[in-house]
C-alpha positions as CSV (number, residue, x, y, z in Angstrom):
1,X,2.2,-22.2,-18.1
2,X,4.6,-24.8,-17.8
3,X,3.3,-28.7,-16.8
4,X,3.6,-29.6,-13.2
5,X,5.9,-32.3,-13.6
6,X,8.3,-29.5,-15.6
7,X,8.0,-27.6,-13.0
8,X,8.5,-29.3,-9.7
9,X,11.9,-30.6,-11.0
10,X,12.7,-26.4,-11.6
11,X,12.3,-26.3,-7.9
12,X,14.0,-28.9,-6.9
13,X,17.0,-28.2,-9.2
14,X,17.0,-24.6,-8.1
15,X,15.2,-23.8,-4.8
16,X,18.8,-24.0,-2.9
17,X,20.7,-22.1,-4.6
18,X,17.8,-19.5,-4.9
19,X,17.1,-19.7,-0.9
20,X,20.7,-18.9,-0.6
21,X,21.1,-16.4,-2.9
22,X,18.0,-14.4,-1.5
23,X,19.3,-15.2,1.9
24,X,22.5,-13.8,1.1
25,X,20.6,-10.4,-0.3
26,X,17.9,-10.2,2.5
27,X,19.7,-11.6,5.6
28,X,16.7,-12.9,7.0
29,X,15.5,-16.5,6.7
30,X,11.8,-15.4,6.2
31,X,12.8,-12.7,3.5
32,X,14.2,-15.0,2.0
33,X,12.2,-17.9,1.8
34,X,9.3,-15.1,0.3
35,X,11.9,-13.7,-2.4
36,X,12.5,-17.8,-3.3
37,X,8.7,-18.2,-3.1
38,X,7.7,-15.2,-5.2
39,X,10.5,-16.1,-7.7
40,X,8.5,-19.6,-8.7
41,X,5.5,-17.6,-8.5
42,X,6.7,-15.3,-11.4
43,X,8.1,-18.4,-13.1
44,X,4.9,-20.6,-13.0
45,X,3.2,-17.7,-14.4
46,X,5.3,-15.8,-17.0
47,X,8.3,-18.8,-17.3
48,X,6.0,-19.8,-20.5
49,X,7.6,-16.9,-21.8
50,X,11.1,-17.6,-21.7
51,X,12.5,-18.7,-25.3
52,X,15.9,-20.0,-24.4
53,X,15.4,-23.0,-22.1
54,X,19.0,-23.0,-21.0
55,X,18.6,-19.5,-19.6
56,X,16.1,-20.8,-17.0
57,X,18.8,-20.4,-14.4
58,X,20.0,-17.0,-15.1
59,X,16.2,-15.7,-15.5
60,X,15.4,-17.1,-12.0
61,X,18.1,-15.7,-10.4
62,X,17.8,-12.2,-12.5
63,X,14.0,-12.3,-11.2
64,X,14.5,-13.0,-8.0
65,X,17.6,-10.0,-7.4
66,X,14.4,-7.9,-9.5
67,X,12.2,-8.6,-6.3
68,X,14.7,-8.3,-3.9
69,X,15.4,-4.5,-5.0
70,X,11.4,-4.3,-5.6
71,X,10.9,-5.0,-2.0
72,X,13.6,-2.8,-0.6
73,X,11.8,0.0,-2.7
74,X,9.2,-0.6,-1.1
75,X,10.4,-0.6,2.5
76,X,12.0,2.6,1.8
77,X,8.7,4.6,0.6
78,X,6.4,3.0,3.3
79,X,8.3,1.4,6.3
80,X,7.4,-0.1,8.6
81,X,6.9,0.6,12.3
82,X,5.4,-0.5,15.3
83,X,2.5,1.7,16.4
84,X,4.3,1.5,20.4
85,X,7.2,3.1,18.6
86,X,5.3,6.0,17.5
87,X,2.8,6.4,20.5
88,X,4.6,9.9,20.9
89,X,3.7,11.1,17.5
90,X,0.1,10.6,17.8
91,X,-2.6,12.4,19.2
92,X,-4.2,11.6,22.7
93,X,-7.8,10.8,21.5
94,X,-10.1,9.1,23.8
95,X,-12.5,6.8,22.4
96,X,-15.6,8.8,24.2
97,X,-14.1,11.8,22.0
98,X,-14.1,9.9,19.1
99,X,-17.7,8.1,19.5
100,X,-18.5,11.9,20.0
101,X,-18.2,12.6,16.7
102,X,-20.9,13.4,14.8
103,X,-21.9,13.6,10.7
104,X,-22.4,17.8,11.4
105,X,-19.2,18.1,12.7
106,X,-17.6,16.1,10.1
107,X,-18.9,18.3,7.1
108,X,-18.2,21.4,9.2
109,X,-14.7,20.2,9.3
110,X,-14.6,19.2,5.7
111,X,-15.6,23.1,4.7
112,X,-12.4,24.1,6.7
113,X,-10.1,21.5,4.7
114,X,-8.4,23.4,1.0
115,X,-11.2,24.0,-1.4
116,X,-8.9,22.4,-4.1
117,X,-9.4,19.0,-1.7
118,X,-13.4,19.8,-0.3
119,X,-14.9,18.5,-4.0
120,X,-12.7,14.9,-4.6
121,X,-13.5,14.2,-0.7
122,X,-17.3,15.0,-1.0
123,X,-17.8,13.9,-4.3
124,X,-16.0,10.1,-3.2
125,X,-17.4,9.8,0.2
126,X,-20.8,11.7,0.2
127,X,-22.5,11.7,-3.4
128,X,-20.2,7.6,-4.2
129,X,-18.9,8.7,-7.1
130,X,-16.1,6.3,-8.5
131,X,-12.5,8.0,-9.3
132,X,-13.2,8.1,-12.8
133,X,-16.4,10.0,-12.1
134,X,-14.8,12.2,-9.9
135,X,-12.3,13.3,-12.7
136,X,-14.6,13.9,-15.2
137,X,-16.8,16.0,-13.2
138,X,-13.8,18.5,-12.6
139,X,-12.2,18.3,-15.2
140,X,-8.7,17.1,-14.1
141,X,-6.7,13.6,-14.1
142,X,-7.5,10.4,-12.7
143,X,-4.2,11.0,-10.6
144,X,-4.8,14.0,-9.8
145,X,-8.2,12.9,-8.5
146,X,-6.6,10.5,-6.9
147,X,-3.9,12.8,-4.7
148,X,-6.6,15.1,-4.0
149,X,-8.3,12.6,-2.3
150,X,-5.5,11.3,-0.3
151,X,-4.3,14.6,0.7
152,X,-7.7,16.1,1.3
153,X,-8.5,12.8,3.9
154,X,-4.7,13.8,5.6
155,X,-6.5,17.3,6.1
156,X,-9.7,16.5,7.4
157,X,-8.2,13.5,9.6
158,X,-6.0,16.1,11.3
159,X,-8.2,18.6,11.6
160,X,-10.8,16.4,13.5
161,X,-7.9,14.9,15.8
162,X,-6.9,18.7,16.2
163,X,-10.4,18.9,17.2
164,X,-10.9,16.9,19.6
165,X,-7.6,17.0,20.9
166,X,-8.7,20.7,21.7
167,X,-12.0,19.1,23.4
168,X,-14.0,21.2,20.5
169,X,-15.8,18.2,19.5
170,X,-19.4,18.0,19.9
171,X,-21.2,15.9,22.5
172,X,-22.6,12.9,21.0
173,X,-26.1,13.6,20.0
């Protein structure tokens, strides 16, 4: 890790021109001011690395366009959007409906979710079995495990809003 004296002059020397490069990229001061942020992050932690000290400047700025795209990735597979904007897309549940739930009609719900999905869920949230666990005990991946889980919850989750949506939901006991 590079000294602290080493490394303050970096910032001085390049925070500007990195603030304004970002800026340029992001368009938004607070983007921005993260990008420049998590580029001296990266630095104070793998800058060590770097063999050439006189490609400090380019590696910075090469980092930072790295995080820029990173985070633009990201915003494309998971956006996101304000729960107001997407009151239309989700179910009317009341919260007497939902405090109506109850663990029976959980697992009778769970029975009615894929089979290929019913053993990851059960196994993770009845019986606390890690991931790893999980896979060994079927017999498949970790990721598959892993995407079982996840699309076995999406199921179950929309099954029980179906649910009570439908006022089929028990009374709470």
């Amino acid at each position: 890790m590079p000294d602290d004296a080493d490394f303050e002059s970096l910032v001085e020397r390049f925070y500007a021109p990195l603030y304004q490069f970002a800026f340029s990229l992001a368009r938004a001061e607070a983007d921005a001011c993260d990008l420049t942020q998590q580029t001296f992050t990266i630095w104070a932690t793998k800058g060590h690395q770097l063999r050439d000290p006189a490609k400090v400047k380019t590696w910075l700025f090469t980092t930072l366009h790295r995080e820029f795209l990173d985070s633009r990735r990201r915003q494309t597979r998971f956006p996101q959007i304000e729960l107001d904007d997407m009151d239309a897309e989700l179910p009317d549940v009341s919260p007497a409906a939902v405090s109506g739930l109850d663990a029976t009609h959980v697992l009778n719900t769970l029975a009615r979710v894929d089979e290929v999905f019913q053993a990851p869920v059960a196994l993770f949230y009845l019986q606390d079995c890690s991931y790893n666990e999980i896979a060994e005990i079927l017999g498949v991946p970790l990721g598959t495990v892993k995407s079982r889980l996840a699309r076995g919850l999406g199921q179950l989750q929309q099954l029980l809003a179906r649910d009570i949506a439908a006022g089929q939901a028990p009374p709470n006991l």
